[in-house]
SESEVO-107031 format. One record per residue (C-alpha): y, z, x. Coordinates in steps of 0.02 Angstrom, whole numbers, plus 50000, padded with zeros to 5 digits. Each point is the difference from the previous one (the first is absolute). Layout:
N
YZX;...
END
This chain:
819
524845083549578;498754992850126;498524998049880;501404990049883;499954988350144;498264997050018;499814979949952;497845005349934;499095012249936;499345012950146;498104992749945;500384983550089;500235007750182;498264990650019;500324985049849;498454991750105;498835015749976;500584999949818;499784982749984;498195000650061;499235012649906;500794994349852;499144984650027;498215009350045;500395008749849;500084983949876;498334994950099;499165016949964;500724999949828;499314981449949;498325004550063;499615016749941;500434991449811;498954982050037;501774990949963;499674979850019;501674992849923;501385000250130;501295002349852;499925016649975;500555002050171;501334986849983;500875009349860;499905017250108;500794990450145;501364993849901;500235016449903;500375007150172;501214985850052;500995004849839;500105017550039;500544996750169;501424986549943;500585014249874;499915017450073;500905009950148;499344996050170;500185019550012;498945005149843;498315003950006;499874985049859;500334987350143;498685008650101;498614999349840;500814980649973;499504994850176;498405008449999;499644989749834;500504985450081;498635001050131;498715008449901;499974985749892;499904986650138;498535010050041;499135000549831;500364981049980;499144995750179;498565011449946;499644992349839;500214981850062;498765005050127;498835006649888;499844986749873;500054985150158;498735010050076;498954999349829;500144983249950;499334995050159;498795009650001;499324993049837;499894983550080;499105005450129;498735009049893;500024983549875;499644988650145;498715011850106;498905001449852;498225004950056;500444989950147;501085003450149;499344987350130;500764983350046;501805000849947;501154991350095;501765005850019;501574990150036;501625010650046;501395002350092;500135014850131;501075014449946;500155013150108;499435000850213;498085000850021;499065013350043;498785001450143;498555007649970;498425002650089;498944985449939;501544988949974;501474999549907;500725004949824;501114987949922;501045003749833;500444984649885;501265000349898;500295001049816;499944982049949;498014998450092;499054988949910;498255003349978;498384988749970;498275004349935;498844988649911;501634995049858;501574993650025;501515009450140;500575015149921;501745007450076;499705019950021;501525007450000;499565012950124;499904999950190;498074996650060;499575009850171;498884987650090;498605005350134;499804987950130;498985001050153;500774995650159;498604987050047;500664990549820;501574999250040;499494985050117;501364994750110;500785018450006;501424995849934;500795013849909;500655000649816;501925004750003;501075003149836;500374985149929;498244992050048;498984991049834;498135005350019;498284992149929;498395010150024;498365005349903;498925012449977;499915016349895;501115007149885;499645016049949;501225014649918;500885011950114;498845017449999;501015015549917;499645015950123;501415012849965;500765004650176;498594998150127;500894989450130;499094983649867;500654982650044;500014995249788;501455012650023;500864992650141;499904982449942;500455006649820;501745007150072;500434983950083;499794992649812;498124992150037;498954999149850;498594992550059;499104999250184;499074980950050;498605002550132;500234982950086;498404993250026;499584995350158;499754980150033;501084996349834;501394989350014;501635010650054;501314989050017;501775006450066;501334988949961;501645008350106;501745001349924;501444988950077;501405011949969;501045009450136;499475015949941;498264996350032;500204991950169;500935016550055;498295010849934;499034986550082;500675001650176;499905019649972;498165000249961;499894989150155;500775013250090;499015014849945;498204989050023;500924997750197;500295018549999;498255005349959;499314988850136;500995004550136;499495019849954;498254993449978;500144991850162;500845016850090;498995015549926;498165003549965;499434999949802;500335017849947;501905001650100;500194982449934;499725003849826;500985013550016;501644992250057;499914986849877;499955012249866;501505008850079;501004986350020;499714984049873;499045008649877;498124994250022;499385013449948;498284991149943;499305002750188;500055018950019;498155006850007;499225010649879;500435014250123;501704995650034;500354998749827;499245018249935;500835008950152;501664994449970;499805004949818;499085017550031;501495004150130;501414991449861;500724986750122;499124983849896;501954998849946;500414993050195;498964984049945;501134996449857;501274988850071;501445009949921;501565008750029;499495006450143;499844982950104;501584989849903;501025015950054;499314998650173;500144980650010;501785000249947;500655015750065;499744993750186;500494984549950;501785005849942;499875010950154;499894985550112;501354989049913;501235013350006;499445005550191;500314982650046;501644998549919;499714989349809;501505003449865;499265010049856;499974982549915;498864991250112;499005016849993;499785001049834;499604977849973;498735002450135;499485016649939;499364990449825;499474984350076;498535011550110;499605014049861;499834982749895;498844991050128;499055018650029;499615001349820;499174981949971;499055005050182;499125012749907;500024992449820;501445007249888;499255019150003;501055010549865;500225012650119;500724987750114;501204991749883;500515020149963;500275004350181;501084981950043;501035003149854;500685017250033;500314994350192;501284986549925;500675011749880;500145014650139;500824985750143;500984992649835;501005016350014;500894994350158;500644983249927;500535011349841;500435013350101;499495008549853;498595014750021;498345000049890;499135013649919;498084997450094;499345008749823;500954987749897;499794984850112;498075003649984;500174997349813;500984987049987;498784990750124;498465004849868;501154996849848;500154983050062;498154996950037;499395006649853;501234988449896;499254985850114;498215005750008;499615010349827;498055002450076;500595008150132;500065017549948;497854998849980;499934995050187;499435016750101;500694992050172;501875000049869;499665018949958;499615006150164;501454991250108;501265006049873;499525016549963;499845000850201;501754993350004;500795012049883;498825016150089;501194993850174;501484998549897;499965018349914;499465008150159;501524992150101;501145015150003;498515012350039;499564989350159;501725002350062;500185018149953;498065002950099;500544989050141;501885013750001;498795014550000;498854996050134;501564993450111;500765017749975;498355008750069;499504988450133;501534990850053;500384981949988;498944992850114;498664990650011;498695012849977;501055006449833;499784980249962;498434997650008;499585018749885;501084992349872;499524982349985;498095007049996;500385012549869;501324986149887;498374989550006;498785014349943;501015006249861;500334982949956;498304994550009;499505014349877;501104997649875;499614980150004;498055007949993;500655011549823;500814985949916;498804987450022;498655011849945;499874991549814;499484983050082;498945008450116;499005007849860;499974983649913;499464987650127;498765012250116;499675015149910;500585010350157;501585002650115;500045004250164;500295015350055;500334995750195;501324987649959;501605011350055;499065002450171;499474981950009;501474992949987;501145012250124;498684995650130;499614980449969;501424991649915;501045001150127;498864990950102;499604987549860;501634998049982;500104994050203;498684991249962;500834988249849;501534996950117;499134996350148;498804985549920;501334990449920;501044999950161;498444993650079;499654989549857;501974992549992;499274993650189;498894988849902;501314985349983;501405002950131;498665005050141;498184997749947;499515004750182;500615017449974;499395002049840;498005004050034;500155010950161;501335011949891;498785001849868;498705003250126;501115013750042;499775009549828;497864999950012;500275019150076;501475007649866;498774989249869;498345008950040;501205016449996;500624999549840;498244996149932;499095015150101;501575013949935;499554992649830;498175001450007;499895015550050;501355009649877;498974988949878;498165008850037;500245016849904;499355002449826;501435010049974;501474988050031;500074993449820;499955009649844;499294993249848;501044999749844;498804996549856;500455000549821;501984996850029;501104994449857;501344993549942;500825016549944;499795005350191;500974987350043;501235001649882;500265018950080;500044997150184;501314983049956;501025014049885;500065012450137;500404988650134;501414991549902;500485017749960;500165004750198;500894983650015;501485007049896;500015014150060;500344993650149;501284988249949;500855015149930;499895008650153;500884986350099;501585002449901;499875019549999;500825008950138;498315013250011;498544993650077;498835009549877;498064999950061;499604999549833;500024982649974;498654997350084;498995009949853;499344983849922;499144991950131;499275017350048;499565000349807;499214981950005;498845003150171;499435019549928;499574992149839;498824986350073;499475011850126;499555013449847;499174986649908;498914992850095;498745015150011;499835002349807;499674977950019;498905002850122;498825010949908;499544985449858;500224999449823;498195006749966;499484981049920;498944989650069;500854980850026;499054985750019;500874982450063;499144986449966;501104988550118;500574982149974;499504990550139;499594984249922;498214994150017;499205015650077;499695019649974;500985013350039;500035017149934;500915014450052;499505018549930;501095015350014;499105015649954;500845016149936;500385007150186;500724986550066;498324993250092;499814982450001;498354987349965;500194979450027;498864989249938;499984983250066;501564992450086;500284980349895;500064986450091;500914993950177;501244991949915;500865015049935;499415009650158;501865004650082;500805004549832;498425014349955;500515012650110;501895000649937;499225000849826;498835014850049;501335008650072;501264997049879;499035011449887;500215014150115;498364997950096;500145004150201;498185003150039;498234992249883;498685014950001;498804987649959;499794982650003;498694988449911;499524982950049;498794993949854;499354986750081;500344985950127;500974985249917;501844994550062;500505005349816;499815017549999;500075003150211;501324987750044;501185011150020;499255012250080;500464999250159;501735002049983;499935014449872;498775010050143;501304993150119;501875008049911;499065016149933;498905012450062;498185001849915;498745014050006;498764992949953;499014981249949;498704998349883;498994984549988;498834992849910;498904985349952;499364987750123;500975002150182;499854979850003;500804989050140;501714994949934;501414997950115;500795013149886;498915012750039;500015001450172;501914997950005;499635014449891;498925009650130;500994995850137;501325010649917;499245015349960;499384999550183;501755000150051;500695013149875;498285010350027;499805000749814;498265007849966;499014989749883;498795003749886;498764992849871;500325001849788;498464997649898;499255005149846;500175021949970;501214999950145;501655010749923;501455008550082;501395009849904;501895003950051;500515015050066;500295011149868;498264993249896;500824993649865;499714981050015;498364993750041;499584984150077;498234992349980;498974984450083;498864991349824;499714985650140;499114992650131;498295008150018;499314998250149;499004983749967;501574990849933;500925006850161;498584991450096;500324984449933;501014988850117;500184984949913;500935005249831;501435010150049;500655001049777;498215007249973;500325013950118;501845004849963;500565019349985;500035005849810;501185017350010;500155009149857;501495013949991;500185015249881;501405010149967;500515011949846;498464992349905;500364981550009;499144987150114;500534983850087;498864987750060;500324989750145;498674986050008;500474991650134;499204980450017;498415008049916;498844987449886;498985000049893;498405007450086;501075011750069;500445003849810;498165000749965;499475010950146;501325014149958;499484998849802;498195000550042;500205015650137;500975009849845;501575000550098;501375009549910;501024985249962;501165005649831;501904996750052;501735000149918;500574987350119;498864985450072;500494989150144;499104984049971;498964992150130;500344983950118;501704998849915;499324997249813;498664986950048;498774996149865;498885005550146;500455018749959;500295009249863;498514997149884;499815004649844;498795015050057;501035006350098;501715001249892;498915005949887;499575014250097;501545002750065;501175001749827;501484997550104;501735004149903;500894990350147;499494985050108;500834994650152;499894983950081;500574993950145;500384981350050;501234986750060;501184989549893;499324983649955;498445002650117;498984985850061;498335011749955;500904998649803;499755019050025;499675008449844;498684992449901;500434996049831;498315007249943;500565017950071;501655001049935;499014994949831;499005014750032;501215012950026;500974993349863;498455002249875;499995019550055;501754999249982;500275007550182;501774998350073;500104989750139;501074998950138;500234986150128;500884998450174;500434980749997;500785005349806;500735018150038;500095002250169;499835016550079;499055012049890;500305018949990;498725011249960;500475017049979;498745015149927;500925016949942;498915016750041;499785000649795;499234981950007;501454992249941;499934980750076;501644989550021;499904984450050;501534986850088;500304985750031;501394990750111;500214988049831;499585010349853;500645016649924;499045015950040;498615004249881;499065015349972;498275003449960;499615017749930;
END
C-alpha cells in the first residue's frame, strides 16, 4: 500500500540531478552528430511533454517522458549554438580576408570584464558591428577585445550595458585542444573572434544610463577602492595574494605564486567561488540572526549582499551557483519546507544551463559543480567519520580537531578523484599532495578570506581602520605562501597523466555514479554494508593501475608542431617517454605554452633546443624554463645581443640548466637507441657569424623506424646550399619548412633533395610578414607534397608507429594516414 501512495516515480528523489544530465545529455548528443537545426530538438522536447501529459507519474514512461523533455532542450541549445557560432564565423573569415589589421569595432558590453595582466578583456555582444575597408557588417557573435590599460585613457571601466568603439586587430580565436588556451576560454563565453586594440587608436567608451549599470558602476568603484587600500597596506607579493583571495584579481600573482599553488592543487582558492559566497553569507546570516532579524529581513538582506558580492567580483558562475543554493537552503525556513542539498544543486544548474546554454564548456562551471556534488555525496560519511573518531577520543576538542582534519582530507581526495578528467585536460598532471595541502592550508586560507573582507567592509563605514587591519594579515599572508612553496618543491607531488581519454572518463564518472547509488541505497537499508564503498575503491585502483602501463609510452614517436601564431614551437615525444623542444614561439603566447606542454603529459624536457636568437622562436622561453624542469639547452647560431637572449641566460643561470653548443655532426639518441637526433646546421663559421642570426639557425634532423623529419628552423638559402654542398643526409618523409614558408627558404634545391611526402609550416593567421610565399606553396604543390599549416589547421600531430607507419592531426581536419 505505501508505494500506491507515492505521488512520482522513485527516479525523481533528485528530479534536479535528472533534469541536468538529461540536459548534458541533449548537449553531448547534438554535438557528437554536428546537429545545426534546433528543430530536431524541438520535436524531442515536445515528444517528451506529450508523454509526460499522458502517462502515470509512477511509470517508468513518465520518467523516459521527462528525460525527453530535457534532452531535447539540450539538443536544440546545442544546435542553435553551433550554426550561430558558424555563421559568424564566416563573416569574420569574409571580412578578415588576407587582412586582419585596422578594424574597428562598435558594441555593446555583454558580460563583466576581465582583468588581465596587460589590461583588460572585454566581450561584445552579439549584435557588434564591425568595420574594415567596406561598409559595417553586424557579426552575430560576441568579439573578445584586448585593451591595454594605458588605452583605456581616463580609467574608466566598461560595465555591462556599456557601447564600445576601438581599433586594431582582428584575428580568429587559436584552436589548442585543452591546454589551459585562451581561444578556448573566450570560445565558451560565445567569443568568435579576439580584437588586439591598438594602442593610440581611438577607444571611445560611451557608458550606459540604466540602473543596472549604475549599480555595476559603483561596484567596480568599490573593488578599484579595495585593491588600493590592500595595495596601500601589504607589500607586492602578500598584496597580490589577498586580492586574489578575496575579489578575484587573480592577474597579479607571480609566476611563482601561480605554479606553487597549482603543483600543491590549491589554484582553486583564487577562484572566487563557493567557497567565499558561502563564507560571505554564512556570517552574514550569522550576524542577522545573532543580533535578532526575523527570518524575513534575513533572507531580503541575505540577497541584497550575495547580489552586491557577485557584481564586486564580476558575475563568476561559481558565484551565482554558491548565492543561489544559500537562498534556496535559508528559503527553507520561510517554507518551512526541507531541501534535498543533491536536488537543490540541480535544480540551481538546471536553471543556469536553461539561462546560459555555454555554460557547460566553461571549466570554472565543471569544476565548482562537480566540487559541489563531491561535498554533497560525501555528507553522510563526514558525519559517520566525525561519530567514529568521537567514540575513540571523546567529544572534545582534541576529538574535534582529528575529525575536522580528517572530513577535510577525505574530502579533499575525493574532490582530487573527481576532478581528475579536467585535470588531465587542462594541465596534463594532478597533484598528488592536494589531500595534504588542503588539511594543512585551507583552513588558514579560509581565515584568511574572512578576515580581509571584514577589514575590507572597514573601507566605507571606517576607512581609518581599514589599512592598519590589513596590515595585520602581511604575517598569515607570507605564511600561507611559504607552506605552499615548499609542499610545491618536490618532483614528486604531481603525477602526469598523459594520453587520457574520453573512455577513461567515461569509467571513473560510471563508477563514481555507481558508488553514489550505492550509497543512496544504503541510506534507506537498515545494514550499514562496507561494501558500498566498492566503487570509489574501484575508480582510485583503476587510475592508480593505469597509470604505470601510461607511463611507459605507446612506443611512437609524436611530434607537435604547436599553434602559437606567428612563431615556432615544436614539441617531440620519443618512444620512452623522453622529451626534446625546439624553439618556444613568440612572447605573446608565452603563459599559455607551458599548460600546452604539459597538457600532453610532459613533467620534465630532457632536452631543449633554442635554434637561434629571434623573439619568434625564444619568446617564450623563459616561462617554459620557468614552469618545467630542463636537463639540458642546446644552442646554436650566433649568441647575438637581443634582450631575448639574455632574459634567456639569466634563466638558465637561475635554474642551473647546463648549456651546450649544436652544430654540424653533433647527434644524441634517446635512451633506448631507437630515435636519433642529428645537428645538419651551423658549422662553425656560420655560428661565428654575429650579424645574421636566420643564417645560423639549428637544422635537427630526427629518425625513427626508417622515416625522417626535418626541422629547419629560420634556415635560408645559403644555409640550404652549405648542407647540399657538405653531402648532408638530407632525404625526409616530413619537412618543416624554414622561416615559416618564406620565399627565403625552401629552394628548389633543396625540396628537391629532400622528396618530402609531408611539409609542415608554421605561421600566424593573417600575418603582417604575408607568411607563406605564394611561390612556395606553388612549389610544394608542383611535387604534389601535402602541406600543413598552423594559422589553417592549428595544432599539428605528428605521430610515427615502430613499423613506420605516419599519422598525422590536426585540431581542424580529420586524421590521415600515410603508409
Amino acid at each position: 500500500m505505501a508505494a500506491s501512495t507515492r505521488p512520482y516515480h522513485p527516479a525523481f528523489a533528485f528530479p534536479g540531478v535528472v533534469a541536468v544530465l538529461s540536459l548534458l545529455a541533449g548537449h553531448a548528443l547534438s554535438r557528437a552528430a554536428a546537429l545545426q537545426d534546433w528543430r530536431f530538438g524541438t520535436i524531442a522536447a515536445i515528444g517528451g511533454i506529450v508523454t509526460l501529459l499522458t502517462s502515470n507519474r509512477q511509470g517508468s514512461t513518465f520518467v523516459a517522458g521527462f528525460c525527453i523533455l530535457f534532452a531535447g532542450i539540450g539538443i536544440a541549445q546545442q544546435s542553435n549554438l553551433t550554426a550561430y557560432d558558424k555563421a559568424a564565423f564566416n563573416i569574420i573569415e569574409s571580412q578578415t580576408g588576407n587582412n586582419s589589421r585596422n578594424f574597428t569595432v562598435r558594441g555593446r558590453v555583454a558580460v563583466s570584464p576581465q582583468r588581465t595582466r596587460t589590461g583588460w578583456l572585454i566581450y561584445l555582444a552579439q549584435d557588434t558591428m564591425i568595420r574594415g575597408r567596406g561598409a559595417p557588417v553586424q557579426v552575430g557573435g560576441m568579439i573578445a577585445a584586448s585593451v591595454r590599460a594605458e588605452t583605456m585613457g581616463d580609467g574608466s571601466i566598461p560595465v555591462i550595458g556599456d557601447v564600445v568603439e576601438a581599433t586594431g586587430e582582428l584575428r580568429e580565436l587559436s584552436h589548442v585542444p585543452g591546454a589551459g588556451d585562451p581561444g578556448n576560454w573566450m570560445r565558451a563565453r560565445g567569443a568568435v573572434a579576439q580584437l588586439f586594440v591598438s594602442h593610440g587608436k581611438p577607444f571611445t567608451l560611451q557608458p550606459s544610463s540604466s540602473r543596472s549599470s549604475q549599480l555595476l558602476r559603483l561596484s567596480a568603484q568599490a573593488s578599484v577602492s579595495c585593491e588600493r587600500a590592500i595595495r596601500a597596506a601589504l607589500p607586492e607579493p602578500q598584496a597580490a595574494l589577498l586580492m586574489s583571495l578575496t575579489i578575484g584579481k587573480t592577474h597579479l600573482l607571480s609566476d611563482e605564486q601561480r605554479t606553487s599553488f597549482r603543483r600543491t592543487g590549491l589554484l582553486h582558492l583564487f577562484s572566487v567561488s563557493g567557497l567565499h559566497t558561502m563564507l560571505v553569507g554564512g556570517i552574514l546570516v550569522w550576524l542577522l540572526r545573532v543580533l535578532g532579524f526575523r527570518p524575513w529581513i534575513r533572507f531580503a538582506v541575505m540577497i541584497a549582499a550575495l547580489a552586491f558580492f557577485a557584481t564586486l567580483v564580476g558575475m563568476a558562475s561559481p558565484v551565482i551557483r554558491a548565492a543561489l543554493l544559500l537562498i534556496l537552503y535559508e528559503s527553507r525556513q520561510l517554507l518551512r519546507r526541507p531541501i534535498e542539498p543533491l536536488s537543490a544543486l540541480g535544480s540551481v544548474a538546471t536553471i543556469l544551463l536553461l539561462l546560459s546554454p555555454r555554460l557547460p564548456y566553461q571549466v570554472d562551471f565543471q569544476m565548482t559543480f562537480l566540487c559541489a556534488v563531491a561535498l554533497v555525496l560525501m555528507a553522510q560519511w563526514s558525519v559517520a567519520l566525525k561519530m567514529a573518531v568521537g567514540r575513540r577520543l571523546g567529544w572534545g576538542w582534541r576529538s574535534r580537531i582529528v575529525s575536522d582534519s580528517l572530513q577535510l582530507f577525505v574530502a579533499s581526495c575525493v574532490i582530487q578523484v573527481i576532478l581528475i578528467p579536467i585535470y588531465a585536460n587542462q594541465f596534463g598532471e594532478v597533484s598528488l599532495i592536494s589531500p595534504i595541502a588542503n588539511m594543512l592550508l585551507l583552513q588558514l586560507a579560509s581565515l584568511l578570506v574572512i578576515a580581509g573582507f571584514v577589514s575590507l567592509a572597514f573601507i566605507p563605514i571606517m576607512p581609518f581602520l581599514a589599512i592598519p587591519s590589513l596590515a595585520l594579515l602581511k604575517w598569515p599572508l607570507g605564511l600561507l605562501e611559504w607552506g605552499t612553496a615548499i609542499l610545491a618543491k618536490p618532483d614528486f607531488v604531481v603525477m602526469a597523466l598523459p594520453n587520457w581519454s574520453l573512455f577513461m572518463t567515461g569509467t571513473l564518472y560510471l563508477l563514481l555514479t555507481c558508488s553514489a547509488f550505492v550509497r543512496f541505497h544504503g541510506q534507506r537499508s537498515p545494514r550499514r554494508s562496507p561494501w558500498r564503498f566498492v566503487p570509489v575503491a574501484m575508480a582510485v585502483a583503476m587510475l592508480l593501475c593505469a597509470q604505470p602501463f601510461l607511463a611507459r609510452g605507446d612506443g611512437k614517436l609524436h611530434v607537435w608542431f604547436l599553434d602559437v601564431g606567428q612563431g615556432d614551437a615544436t614539441l617531440v615525444q620519443f618512444p620512452d617517454r623522453s622529451t626534446l623542444l625546439v624553439d618556444a614561439g613568440p612572447q605573446r603566447t608565452a603563459r599559455e605554452l607551458p599548460a600546452m606542454i604539459r597538457s600532453r603529459g610532459v613533467q620534465r624536457l630532457n632536452s631543449v633546443i633554442a635554434t637561434h636568437a629571434d623573439a619568434d622562436h625564444i619568446g617564450g622561453m623563459n616561462e617554459v624554463l620557468e614552469a618545467i624542469p630542463a636537463d639540458i639547452l642546446l644552442v646554436g647560431g650566433s649568441l647575438a645581443e637581443t634582450n631575448q637572449f639574455r632574459d634567456l641566460e639569466s634563466t638558465v643561470r637561475e635554474k642551473y640548466i647546463p648549456v651546450a653548443t649544436a652544430l654540424r655532426g653533433g647527434e644524441f639518441t634517446n635512451s633506448d637507441g631507437h630515435v636519433r637526433v642529428t645537428f645538419l646546421h651551423p658549422t662553425s663559421e656560420f655560428s661565428s657569424n654575429a650579424s645574421e642570426t636566420n643564417k645560423a639557425s639549428v637544422v635537427t634532423r630526427i629518425d625513427f623506424a626508417g622515416r625522417s623529419i626535418l626541422l629547419m628552423g629560420d634556415a635560408g638559402w645559403e644555409a640550404e646550399w652549405s648542407m647540399i654542398h657538405d653531402s648532408q643526409h638530407l632525404a625526409a618523409d616530413v619537412l618543416k619548412l624554414g622561416h615559416h614558408g618564406s620565399n627565403t627558404s625552401s629552394s628548389d634545391l633543396l625540396v628537391d633533395e629532400v622528396r618530402p611526402t609531408i611539409a609542415i609550416i608554421s605561421c600566424g593567421k593573417n600575418n603582417s610578414y604575408r607568411h607563406p610565399s605564394f611561390e612556395v606553396l606553388d612549389r610544394l604543390k608542383e611535387r604534389s607534397i601535402t602541406t600543413y599549416r598552423t594559422d589553417n589547421d592549428g595544432t599539428i600531430h605528428l605521430s610515427v608507429e615502430p613499423t613506420g607507419e605516419i599519422h598525422v592531426e590536426a585540431t581542424r581536419l580529420a586524421g590521415e594516414s600515410l603508409r
